[in-house]
C-alpha positions in Angstrom: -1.1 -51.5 -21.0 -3.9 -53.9 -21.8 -3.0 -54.2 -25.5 -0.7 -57.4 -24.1 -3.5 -58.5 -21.9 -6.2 -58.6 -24.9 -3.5 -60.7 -27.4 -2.8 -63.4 -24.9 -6.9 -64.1 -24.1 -6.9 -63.9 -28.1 -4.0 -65.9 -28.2 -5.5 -68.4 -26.3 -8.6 -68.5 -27.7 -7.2 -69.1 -31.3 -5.3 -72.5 -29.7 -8.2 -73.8 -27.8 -10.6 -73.5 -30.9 -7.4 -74.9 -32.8 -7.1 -77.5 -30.7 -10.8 -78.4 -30.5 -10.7 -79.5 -34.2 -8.4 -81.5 -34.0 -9.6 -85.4 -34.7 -8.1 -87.2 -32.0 -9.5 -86.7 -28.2 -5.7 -87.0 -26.6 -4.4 -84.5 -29.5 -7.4 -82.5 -28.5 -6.2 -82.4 -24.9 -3.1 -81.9 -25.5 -3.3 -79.0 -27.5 -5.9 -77.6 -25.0 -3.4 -78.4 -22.2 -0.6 -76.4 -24.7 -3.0 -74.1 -25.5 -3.7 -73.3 -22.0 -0.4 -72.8 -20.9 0.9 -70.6 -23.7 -2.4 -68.5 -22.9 -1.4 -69.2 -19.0 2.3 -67.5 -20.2 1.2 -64.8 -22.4 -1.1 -63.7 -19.4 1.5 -63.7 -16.9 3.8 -62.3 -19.5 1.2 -59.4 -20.0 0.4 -58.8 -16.4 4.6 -58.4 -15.8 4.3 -55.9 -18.6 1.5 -54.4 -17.4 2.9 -54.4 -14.1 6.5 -52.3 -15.1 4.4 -50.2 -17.1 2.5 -49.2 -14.0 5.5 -48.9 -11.7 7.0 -46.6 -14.3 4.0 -44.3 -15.0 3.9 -43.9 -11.2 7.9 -43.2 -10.9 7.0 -40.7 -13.8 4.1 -39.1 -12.2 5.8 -38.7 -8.9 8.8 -37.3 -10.4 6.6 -35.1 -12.2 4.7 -34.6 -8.7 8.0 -33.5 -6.8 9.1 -31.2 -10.3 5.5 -29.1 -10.0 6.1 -28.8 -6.1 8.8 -27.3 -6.6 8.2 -25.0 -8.5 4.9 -24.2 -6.6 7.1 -23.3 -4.1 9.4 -21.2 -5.7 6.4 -19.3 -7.1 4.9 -19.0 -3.8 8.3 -18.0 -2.4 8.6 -15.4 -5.5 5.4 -13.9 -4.6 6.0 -14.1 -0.7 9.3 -12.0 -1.9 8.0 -9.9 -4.0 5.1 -8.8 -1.2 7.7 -8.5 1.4 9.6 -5.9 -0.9 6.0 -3.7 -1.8 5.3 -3.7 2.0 8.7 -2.7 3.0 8.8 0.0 -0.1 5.1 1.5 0.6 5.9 1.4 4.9 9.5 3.6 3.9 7.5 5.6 1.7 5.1 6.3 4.4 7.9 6.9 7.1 9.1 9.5 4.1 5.4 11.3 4.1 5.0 10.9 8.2 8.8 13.0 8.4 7.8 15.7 5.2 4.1 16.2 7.1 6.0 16.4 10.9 8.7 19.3 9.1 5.9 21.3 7.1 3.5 21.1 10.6 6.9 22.3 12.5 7.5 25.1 10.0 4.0 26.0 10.2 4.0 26.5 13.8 7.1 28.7 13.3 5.5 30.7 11.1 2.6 31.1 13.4 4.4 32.1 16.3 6.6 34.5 13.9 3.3 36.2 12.1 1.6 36.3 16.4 4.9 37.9 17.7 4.9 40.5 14.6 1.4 41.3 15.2 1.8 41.8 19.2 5.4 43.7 18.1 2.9 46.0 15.7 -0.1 45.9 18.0 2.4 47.5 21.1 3.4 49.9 18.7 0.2 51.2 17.2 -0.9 51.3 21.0 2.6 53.5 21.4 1.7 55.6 18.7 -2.1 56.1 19.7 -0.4 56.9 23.5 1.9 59.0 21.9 -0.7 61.2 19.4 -3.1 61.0 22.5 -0.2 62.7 24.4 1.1 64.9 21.3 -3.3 66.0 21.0 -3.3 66.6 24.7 -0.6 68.9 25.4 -1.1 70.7 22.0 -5.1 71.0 23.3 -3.4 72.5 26.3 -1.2 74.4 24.3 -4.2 75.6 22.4 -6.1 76.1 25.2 -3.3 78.2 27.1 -2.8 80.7 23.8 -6.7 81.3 23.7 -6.8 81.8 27.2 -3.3 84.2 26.6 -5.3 85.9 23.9 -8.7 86.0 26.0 -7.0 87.7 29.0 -5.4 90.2 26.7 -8.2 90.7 25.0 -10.1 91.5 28.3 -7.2 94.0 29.4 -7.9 96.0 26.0 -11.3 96.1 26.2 -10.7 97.1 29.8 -8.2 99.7 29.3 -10.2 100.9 26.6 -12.9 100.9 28.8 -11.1 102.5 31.4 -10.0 105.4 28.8 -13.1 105.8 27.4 -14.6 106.2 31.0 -11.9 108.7 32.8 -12.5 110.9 29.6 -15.8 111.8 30.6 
């Protein structure tokens, strides 16, 4: 960009100093005056070319500006995505773990109520059983109880009719 700039001031420069050895005063000036308005062209020349080569840099840039955007955004949109689907795939994963802990807590409870009726069903029924030994050792107590007094009251008669024998015999 200022490569044009640089070789019209040296341009320039190389015609005035040209011009200044020249013999003549009027050929001088005239060759300045030349001299000055090729330099007075090649500067205007170099400022339009410096000029387009700005405005196309910046068209460039901006295009390039607009191209990195872009795709800025469809990164950004990529990861938005890609974040929407992990949080969407971890909160159905959790729904999944909240159902399979609800079932296992429900068949827990089942099993708990099943294993506390099974122990009152047994606990009635040892309670049964104890009634019914208590019952079968009571009446077999009395059943005892009823032979020994049998067997006492017999035993009292023999000794008592022995007794009685031995005693009318004398």
């Amino acid at each position: 960009m200022h490569k044009p700039f640089v070789s019209a001031l040296l341009l320039a420069a190389t015609l005035g100093l040209t011009a200044c050895d020249s013999e003549q005063p009027q050929d001088k000036l005239d060759a300045a005056k030349e001299s000055l308005s090729d330099a007075a062209q090649s500067v205007k020349e170099a400022a339009q070319e410096t000029k387009e080569a700005v405005v196309q840099k910046s068209e460039q840039l901006e295009a390039e500006s607009k191209e990195a955007t872009e795709q800025v955004k469809e990164k950004l949109e990529d990861a938005a995505e890609a974040t929407k689907e992990a949080a969407d795939k971890a909160d159905s994963k959790l729904d999944e773990m909240l159902e399979d802990s609800k079932d296992a807590a429900a068949e827990a409870k089942d099993k708990l109520e099943q294993a506390t009726e099974e122990s009152k069903d047994a606990a009635a029924q040892a309670k049964d059983d104890l009634a019914a030994a208590a019952d079968s050792a009571k009446q077999s107590l009395k059943d005892t109880a009823a032979e020994i007094k049998q067997e006492s009251k017999e035993a009292v008669d023999t000794a008592k009719a022995k007794l009685d024998e031995a005693t009318k015999d004398e």
